[in-house]
KEFI-595059 format. One line per 5 residues: number of its first residue (from 1); their letters; for each residue x, y, z of N, C-alpha, C. Coordinates in steps of 0.2 Angstrom, whole numbers, padded with zeros to 4 digits. Example, Ala and Ser with C-alpha at 12.3 -4.5 7.8 and 13.67 -1.06 7.14 Angstrom:
// KEFI-595059
1	as	0066,-0028,0039,0062,-0022,0039,0066,-0016,0039; 0064,-0011,0035,0068,-0005,0036,0064,0000,0039
//
This chain:
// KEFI-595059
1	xxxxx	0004,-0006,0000,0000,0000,0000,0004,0006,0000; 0004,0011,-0005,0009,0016,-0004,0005,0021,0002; 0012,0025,0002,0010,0029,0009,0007,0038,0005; 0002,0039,0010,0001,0048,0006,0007,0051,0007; 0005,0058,0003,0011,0063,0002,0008,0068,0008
6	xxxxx	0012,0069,0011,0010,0076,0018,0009,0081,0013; 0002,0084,0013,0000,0090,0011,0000,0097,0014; 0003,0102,0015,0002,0108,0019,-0002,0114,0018; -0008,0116,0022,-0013,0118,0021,-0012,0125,0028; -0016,0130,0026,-0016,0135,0031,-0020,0131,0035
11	xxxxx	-0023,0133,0042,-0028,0134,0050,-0036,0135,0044; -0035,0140,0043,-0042,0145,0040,-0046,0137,0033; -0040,0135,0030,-0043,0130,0025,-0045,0124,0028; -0041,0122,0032,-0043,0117,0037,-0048,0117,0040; -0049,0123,0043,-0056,0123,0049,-0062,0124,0043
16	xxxxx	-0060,0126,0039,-0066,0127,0032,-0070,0120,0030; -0062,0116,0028,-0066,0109,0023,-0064,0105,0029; -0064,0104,0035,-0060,0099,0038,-0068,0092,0037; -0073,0092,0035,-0078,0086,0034,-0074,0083,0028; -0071,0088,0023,-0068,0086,0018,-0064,0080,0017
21	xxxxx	-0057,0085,0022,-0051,0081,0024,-0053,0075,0028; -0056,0075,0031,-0059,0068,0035,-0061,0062,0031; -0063,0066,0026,-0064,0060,0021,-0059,0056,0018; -0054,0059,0016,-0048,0056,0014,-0043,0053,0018; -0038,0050,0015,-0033,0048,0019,-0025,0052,0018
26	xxxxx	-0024,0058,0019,-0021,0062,0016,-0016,0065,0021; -0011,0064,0025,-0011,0068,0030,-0008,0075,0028; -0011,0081,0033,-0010,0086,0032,-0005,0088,0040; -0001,0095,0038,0003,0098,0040,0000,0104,0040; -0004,0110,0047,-0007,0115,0047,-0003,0118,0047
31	xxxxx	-0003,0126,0045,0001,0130,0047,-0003,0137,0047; -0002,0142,0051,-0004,0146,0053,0001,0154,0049; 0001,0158,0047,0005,0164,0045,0015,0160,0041; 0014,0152,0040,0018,0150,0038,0024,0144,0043; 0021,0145,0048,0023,0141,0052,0020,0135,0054
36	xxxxx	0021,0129,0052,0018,0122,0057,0017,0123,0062; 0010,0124,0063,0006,0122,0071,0003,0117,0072; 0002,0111,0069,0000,0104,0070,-0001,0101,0064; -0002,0094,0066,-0002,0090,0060,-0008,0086,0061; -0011,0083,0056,-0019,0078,0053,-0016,0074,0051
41	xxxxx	-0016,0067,0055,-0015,0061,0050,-0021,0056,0051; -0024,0055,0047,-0030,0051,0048,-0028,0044,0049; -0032,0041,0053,-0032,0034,0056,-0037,0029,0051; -0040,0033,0050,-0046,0027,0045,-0045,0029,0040; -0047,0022,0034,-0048,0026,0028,-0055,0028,0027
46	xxxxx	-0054,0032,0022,-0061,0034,0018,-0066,0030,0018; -0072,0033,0017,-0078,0031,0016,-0079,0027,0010; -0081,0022,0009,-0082,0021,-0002,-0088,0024,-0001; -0089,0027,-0009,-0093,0029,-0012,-0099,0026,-0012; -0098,0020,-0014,-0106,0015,-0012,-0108,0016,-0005
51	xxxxx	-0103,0017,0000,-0107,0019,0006,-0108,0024,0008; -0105,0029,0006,-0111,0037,0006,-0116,0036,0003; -0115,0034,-0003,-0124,0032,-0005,-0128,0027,-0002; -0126,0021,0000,-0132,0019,0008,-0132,0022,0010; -0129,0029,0013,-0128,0033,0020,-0133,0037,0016
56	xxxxx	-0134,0040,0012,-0138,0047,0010,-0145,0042,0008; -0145,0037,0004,-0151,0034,0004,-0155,0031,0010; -0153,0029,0014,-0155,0027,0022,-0158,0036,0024; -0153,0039,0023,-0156,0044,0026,-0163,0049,0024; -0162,0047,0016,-0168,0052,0015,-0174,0047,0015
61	xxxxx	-0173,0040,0014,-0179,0035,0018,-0183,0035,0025; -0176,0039,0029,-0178,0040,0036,-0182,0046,0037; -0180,0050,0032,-0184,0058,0033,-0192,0058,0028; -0191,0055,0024,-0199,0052,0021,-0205,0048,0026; -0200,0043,0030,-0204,0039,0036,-0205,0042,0041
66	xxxxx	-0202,0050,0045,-0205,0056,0049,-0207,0058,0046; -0209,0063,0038,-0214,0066,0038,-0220,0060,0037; -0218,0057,0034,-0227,0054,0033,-0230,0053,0039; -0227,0053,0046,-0229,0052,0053,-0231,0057,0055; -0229,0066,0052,-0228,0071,0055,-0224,0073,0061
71	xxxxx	-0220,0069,0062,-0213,0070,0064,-0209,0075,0061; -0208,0081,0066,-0201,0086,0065,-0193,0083,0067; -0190,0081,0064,-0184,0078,0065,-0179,0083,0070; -0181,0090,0072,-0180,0094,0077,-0181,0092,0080; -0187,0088,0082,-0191,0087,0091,-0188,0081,0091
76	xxxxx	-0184,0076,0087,-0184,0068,0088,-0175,0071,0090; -0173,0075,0090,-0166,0077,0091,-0166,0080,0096; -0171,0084,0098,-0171,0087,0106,-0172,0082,0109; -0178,0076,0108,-0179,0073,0113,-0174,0066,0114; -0170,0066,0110,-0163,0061,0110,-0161,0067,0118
81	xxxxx	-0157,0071,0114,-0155,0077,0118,-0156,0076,0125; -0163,0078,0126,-0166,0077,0135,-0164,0072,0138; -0167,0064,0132,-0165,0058,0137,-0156,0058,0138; -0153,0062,0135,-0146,0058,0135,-0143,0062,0140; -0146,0068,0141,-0145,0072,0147,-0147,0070,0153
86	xxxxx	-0153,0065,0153,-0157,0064,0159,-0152,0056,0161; -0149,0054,0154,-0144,0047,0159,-0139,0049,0158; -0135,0055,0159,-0131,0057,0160,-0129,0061,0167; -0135,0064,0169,-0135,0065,0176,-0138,0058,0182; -0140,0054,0178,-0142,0045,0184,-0137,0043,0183
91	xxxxx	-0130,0044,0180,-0125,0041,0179,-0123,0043,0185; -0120,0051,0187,-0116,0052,0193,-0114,0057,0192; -0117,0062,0189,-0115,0071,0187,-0118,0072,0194; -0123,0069,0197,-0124,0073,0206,-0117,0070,0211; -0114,0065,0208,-0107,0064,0212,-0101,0069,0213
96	xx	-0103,0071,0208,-0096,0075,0205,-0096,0081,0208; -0089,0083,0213,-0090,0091,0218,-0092,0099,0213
//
């Protein structure tokens, strides 16, 4: 398997496309006004392309099955939200000084 090429990318570009970069397996070297301030090397590879599209297909399947319900996919995200917040303090947030 060959190895990537280290690519050097400004901070500003990075925080822009960083979904981007994550998709790849590219490592990058940030720098900031020209200086190396840290480095990206991704641990996974990429996504295939066949599975963004199960990923995008499952999704818009899942958002047809809300609305024919009347479901606002907002409330099903808050309400994630609330429960994970409410086992998150029965866990032991009232332990913690």
């Amino acid at each position: 398997m060959p190895t990537a090429q280290l690519k050097t990318i400004g901070v500003r570009e990075f925080r822009e496309r960083l979904t981007k970069y994550m998709r790849e397996d590219t490592p990058l070297a940030i720098t900031r006004h020209g200086l190396t301030i840290g480095y990206y090397i991704p641990v996974q590879r990429p996504v295939s392309e066949a599975d963004l599209q199960a990923i995008e297909d499952a999704t818009r399947r899942l958002h047809a099955l809300l609305a024919a319900r009347g479901i606002d996919p907002e409330d099903l995200i808050d309400d994630y939200t609330a429960l994970r917040e409410a086992r998150r303090k029965a866990r032991g947030d009232a332990a913690r000084p």
